[in-house]
Biopython code that builds the backbone (N, CA, C, O; Angstrom):
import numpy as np
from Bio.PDB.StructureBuilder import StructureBuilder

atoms = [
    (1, "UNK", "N", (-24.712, 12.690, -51.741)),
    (1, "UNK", "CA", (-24.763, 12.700, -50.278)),
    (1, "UNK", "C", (-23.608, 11.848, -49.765)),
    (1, "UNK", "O", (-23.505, 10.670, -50.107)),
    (2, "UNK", "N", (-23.020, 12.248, -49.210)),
    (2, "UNK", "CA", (-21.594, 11.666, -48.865)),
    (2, "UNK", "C", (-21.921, 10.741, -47.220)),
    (2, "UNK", "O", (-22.829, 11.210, -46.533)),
    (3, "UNK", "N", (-21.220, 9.566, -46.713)),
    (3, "UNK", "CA", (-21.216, 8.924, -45.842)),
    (3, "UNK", "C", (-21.767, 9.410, -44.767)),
    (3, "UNK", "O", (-22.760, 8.855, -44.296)),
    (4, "UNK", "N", (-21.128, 10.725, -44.086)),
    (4, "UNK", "CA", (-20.954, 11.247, -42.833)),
    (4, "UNK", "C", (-22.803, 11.630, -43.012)),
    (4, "UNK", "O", (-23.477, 11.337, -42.025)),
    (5, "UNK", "N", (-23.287, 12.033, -43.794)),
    (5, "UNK", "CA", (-24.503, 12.970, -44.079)),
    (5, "UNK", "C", (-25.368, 11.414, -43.814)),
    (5, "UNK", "O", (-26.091, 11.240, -42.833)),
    (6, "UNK", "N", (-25.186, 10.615, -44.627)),
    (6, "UNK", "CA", (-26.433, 9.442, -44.572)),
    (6, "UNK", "C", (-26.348, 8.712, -42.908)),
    (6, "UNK", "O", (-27.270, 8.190, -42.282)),
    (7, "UNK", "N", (-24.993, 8.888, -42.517)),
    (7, "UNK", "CA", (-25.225, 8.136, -41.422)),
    (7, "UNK", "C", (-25.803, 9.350, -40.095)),
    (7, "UNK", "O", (-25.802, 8.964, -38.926)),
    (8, "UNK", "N", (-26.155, 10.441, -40.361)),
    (8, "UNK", "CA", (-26.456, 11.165, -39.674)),
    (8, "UNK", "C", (-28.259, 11.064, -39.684)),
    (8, "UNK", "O", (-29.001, 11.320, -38.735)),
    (9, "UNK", "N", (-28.542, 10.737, -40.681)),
    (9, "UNK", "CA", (-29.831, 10.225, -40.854)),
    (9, "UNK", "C", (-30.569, 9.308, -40.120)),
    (9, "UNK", "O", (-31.732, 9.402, -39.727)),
    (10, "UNK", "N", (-29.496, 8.109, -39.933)),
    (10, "UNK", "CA", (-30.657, 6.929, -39.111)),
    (10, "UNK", "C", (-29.737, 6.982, -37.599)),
    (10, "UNK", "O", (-28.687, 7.620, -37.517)),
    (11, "UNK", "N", (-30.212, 6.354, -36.671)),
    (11, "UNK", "CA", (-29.392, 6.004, -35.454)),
    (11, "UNK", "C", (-29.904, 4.413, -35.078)),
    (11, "UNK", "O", (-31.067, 4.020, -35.169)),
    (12, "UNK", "N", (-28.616, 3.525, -34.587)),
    (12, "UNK", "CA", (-28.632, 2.440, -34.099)),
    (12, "UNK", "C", (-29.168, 2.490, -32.797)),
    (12, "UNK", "O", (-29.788, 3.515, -32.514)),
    (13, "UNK", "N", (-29.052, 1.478, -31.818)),
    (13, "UNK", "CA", (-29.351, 1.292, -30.489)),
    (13, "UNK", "C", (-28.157, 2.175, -29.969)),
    (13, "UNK", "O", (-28.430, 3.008, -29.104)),
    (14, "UNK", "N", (-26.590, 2.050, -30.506)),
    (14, "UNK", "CA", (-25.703, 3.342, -29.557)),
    (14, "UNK", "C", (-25.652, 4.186, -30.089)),
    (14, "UNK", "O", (-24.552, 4.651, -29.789)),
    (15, "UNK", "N", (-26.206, 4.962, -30.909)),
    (15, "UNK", "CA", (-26.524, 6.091, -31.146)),
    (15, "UNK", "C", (-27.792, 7.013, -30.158)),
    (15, "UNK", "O", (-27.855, 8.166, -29.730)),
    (16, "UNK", "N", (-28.312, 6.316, -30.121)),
    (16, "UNK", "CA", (-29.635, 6.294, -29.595)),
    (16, "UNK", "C", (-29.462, 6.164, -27.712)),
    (16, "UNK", "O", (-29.911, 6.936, -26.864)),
    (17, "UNK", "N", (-28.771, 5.089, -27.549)),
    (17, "UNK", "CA", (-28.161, 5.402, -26.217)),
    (17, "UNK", "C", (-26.969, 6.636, -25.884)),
    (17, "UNK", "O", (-26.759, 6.841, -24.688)),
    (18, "UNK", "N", (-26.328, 7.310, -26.705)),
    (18, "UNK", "CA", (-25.231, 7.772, -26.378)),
    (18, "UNK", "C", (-26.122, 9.464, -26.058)),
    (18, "UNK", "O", (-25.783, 10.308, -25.229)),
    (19, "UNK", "N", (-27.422, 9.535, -27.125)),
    (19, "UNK", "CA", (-28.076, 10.557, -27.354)),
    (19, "UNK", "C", (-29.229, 10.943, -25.871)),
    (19, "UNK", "O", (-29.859, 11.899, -25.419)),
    (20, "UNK", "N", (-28.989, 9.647, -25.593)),
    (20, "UNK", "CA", (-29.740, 9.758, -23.550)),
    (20, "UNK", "C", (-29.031, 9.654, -23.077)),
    (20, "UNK", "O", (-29.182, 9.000, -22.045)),
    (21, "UNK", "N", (-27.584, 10.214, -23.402)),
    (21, "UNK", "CA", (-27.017, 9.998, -21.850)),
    (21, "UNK", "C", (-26.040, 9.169, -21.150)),
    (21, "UNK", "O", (-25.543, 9.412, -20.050)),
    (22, "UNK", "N", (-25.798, 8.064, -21.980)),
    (22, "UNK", "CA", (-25.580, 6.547, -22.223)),
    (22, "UNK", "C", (-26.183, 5.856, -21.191)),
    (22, "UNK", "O", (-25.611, 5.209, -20.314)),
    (23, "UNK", "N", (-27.363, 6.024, -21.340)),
    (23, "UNK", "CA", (-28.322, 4.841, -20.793)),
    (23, "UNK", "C", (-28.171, 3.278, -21.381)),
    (23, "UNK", "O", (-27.783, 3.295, -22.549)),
    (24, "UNK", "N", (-28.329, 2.284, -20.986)),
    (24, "UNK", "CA", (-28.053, 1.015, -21.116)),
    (24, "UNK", "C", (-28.604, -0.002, -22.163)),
    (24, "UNK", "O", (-29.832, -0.067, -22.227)),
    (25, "UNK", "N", (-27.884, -0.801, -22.986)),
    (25, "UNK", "CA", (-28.513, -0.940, -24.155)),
    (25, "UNK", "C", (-29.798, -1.685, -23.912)),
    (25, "UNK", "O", (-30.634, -1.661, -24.816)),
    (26, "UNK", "N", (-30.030, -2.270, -22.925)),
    (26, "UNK", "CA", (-31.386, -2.867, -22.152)),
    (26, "UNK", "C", (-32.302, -2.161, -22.024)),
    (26, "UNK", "O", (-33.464, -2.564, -22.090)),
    (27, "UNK", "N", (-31.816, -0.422, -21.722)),
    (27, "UNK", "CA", (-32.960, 0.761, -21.540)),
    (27, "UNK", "C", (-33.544, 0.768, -22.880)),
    (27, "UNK", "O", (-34.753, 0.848, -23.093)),
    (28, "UNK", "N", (-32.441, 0.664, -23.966)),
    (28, "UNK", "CA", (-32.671, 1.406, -25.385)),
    (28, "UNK", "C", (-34.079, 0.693, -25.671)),
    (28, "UNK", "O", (-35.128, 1.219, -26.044)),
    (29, "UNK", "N", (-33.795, -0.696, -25.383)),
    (29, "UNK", "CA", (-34.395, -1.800, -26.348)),
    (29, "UNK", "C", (-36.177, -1.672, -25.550)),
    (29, "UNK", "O", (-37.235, -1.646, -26.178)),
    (30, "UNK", "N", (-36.011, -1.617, -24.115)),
    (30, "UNK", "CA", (-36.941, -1.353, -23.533)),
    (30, "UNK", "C", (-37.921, 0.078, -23.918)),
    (30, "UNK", "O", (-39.144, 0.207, -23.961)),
    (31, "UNK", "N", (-37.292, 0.630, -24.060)),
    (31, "UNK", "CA", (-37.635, 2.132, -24.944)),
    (31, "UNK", "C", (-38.678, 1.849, -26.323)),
    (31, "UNK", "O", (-39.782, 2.188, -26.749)),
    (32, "UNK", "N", (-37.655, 1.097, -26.639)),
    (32, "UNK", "CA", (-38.042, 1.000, -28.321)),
    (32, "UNK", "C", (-39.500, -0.103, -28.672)),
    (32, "UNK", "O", (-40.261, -0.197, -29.635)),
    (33, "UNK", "N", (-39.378, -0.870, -27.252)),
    (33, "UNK", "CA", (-40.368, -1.777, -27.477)),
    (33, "UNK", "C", (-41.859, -1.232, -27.318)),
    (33, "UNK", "O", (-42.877, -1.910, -27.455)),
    (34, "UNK", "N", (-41.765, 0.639, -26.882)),
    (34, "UNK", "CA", (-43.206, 0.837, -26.461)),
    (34, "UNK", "C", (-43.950, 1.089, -27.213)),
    (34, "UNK", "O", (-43.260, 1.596, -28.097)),
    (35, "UNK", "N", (-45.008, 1.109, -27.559)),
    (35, "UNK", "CA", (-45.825, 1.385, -28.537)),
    (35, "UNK", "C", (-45.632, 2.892, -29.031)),
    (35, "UNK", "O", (-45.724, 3.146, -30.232)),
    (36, "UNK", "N", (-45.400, 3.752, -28.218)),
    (36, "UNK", "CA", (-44.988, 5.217, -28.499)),
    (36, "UNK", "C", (-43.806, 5.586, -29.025)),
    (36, "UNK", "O", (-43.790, 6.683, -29.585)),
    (37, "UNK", "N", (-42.562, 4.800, -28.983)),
    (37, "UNK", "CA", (-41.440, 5.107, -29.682)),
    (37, "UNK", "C", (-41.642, 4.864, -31.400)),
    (37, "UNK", "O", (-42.563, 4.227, -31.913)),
    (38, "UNK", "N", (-40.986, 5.268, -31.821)),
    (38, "UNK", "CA", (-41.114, 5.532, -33.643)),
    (38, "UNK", "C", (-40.572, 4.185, -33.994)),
    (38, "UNK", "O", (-39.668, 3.708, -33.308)),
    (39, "UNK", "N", (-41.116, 3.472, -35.124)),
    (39, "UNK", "CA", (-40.846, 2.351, -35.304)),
    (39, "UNK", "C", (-40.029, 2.309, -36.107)),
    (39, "UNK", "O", (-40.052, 3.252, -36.898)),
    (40, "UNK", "N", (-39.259, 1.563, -36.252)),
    (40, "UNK", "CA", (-37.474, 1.241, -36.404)),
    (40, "UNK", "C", (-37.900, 1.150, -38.064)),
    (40, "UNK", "O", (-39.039, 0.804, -38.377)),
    (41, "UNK", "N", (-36.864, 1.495, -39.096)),
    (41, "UNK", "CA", (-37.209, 1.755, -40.601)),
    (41, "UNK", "C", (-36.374, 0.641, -41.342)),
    (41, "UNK", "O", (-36.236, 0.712, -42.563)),
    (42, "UNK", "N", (-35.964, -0.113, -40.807)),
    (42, "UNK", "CA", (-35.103, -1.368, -41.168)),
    (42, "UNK", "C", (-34.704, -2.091, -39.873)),
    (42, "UNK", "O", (-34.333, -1.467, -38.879)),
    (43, "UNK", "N", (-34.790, -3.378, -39.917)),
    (43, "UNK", "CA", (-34.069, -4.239, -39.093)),
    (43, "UNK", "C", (-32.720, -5.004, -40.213)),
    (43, "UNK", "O", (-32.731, -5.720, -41.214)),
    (44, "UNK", "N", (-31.798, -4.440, -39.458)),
    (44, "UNK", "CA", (-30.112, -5.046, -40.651)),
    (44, "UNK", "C", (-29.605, -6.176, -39.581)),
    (44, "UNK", "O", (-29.741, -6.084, -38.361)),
    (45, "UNK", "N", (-28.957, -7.322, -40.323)),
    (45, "UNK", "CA", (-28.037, -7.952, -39.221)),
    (45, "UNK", "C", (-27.294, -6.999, -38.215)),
    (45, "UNK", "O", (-26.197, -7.468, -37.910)),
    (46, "UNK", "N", (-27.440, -6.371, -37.900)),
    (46, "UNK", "CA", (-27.105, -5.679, -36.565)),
    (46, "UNK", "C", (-27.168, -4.658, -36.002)),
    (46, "UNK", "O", (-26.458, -3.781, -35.510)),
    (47, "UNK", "N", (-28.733, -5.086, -36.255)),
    (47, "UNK", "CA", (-30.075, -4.389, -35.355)),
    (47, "UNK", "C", (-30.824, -3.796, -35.978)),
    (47, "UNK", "O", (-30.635, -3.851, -37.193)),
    (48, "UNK", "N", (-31.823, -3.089, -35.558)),
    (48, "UNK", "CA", (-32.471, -2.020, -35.479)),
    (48, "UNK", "C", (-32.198, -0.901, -35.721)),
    (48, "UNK", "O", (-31.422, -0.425, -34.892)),
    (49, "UNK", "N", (-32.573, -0.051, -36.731)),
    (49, "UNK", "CA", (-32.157, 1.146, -36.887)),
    (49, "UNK", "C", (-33.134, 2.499, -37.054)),
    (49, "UNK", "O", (-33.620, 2.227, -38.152)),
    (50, "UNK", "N", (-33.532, 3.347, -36.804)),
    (50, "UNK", "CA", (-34.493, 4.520, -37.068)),
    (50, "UNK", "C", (-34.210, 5.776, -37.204)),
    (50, "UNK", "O", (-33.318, 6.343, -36.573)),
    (51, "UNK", "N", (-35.093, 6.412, -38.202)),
    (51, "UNK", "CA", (-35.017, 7.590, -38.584)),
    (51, "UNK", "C", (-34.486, 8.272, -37.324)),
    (51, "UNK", "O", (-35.080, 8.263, -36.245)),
    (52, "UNK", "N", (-33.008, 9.016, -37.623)),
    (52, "UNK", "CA", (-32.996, 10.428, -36.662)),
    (52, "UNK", "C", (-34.239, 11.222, -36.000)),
    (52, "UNK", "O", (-34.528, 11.291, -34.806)),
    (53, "UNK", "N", (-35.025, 11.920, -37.333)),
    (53, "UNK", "CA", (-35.495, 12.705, -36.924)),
    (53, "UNK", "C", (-36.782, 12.301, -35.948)),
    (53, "UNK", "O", (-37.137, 13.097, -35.079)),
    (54, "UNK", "N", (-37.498, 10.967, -36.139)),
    (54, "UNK", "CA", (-38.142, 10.657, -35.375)),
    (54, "UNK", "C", (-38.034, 10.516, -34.083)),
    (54, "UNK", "O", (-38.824, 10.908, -33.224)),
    (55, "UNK", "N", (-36.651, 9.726, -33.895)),
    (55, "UNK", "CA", (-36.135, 9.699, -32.775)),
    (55, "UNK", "C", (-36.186, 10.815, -31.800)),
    (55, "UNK", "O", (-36.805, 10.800, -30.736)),
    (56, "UNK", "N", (-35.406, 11.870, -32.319)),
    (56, "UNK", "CA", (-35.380, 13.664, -31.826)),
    (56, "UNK", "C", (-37.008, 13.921, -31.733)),
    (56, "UNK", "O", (-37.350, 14.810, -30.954)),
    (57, "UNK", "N", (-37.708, 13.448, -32.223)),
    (57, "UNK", "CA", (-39.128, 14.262, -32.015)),
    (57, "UNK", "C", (-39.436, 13.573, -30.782)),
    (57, "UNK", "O", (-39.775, 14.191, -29.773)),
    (58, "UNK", "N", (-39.319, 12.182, -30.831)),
    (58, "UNK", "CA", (-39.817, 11.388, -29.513)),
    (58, "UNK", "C", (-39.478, 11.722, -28.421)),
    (58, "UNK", "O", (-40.304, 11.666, -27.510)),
    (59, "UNK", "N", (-38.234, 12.147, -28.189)),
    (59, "UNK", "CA", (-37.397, 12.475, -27.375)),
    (59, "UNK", "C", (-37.843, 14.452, -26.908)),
    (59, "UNK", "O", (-37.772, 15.023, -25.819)),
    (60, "UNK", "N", (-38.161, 14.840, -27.924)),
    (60, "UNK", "CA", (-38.709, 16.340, -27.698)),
    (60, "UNK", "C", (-39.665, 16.332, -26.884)),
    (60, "UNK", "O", (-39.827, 17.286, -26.123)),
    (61, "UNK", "N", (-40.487, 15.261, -26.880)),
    (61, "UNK", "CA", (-41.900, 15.337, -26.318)),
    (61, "UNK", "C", (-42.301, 14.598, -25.166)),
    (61, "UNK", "O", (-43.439, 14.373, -24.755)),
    (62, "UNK", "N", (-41.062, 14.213, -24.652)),
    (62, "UNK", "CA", (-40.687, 13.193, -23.480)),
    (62, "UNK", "C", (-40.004, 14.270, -22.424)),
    (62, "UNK", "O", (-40.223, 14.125, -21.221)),
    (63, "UNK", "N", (-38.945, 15.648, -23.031)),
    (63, "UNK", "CA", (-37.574, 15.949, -21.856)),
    (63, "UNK", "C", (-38.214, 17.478, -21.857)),
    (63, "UNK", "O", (-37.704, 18.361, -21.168)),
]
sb = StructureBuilder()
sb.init_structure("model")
sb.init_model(0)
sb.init_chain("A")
sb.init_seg("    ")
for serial, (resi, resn, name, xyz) in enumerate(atoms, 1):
    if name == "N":
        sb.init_residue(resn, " ", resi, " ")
    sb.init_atom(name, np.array(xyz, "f"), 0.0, 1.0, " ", f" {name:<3s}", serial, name[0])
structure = sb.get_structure()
């Protein structure tokens, strides 16, 4: 699995913002804090990160 493929897998906070729209990284975090958003699959020194596909589902069932 080559780079481009794994990083297509998880999304950061600007990934995740760029994917709404570029809503504000304050929205993201506010987002992420709700009990209904998919819970983040690692916290790395710099940040938070979560499954793509969860993300896309959350987001399916929200727009």
């Amino acid at each position: 699995m080559g780079v481009e493929r794994r990083a297509s897998v998880l999304m950061g906070a600007h990934e995740i913002r760029v994917r709404l729209g570029g809503i504000s990284r304050q929205r993201v975090y506010q987002l992420a804090s709700r009990a209904d958003f998919p819970a983040p699959v690692a916290n790395l020194a710099q940040g938070k990160v979560w499954l793509t596909s969860d993300v896309e589902a959350w987001i399916a069932l929200r727009r």
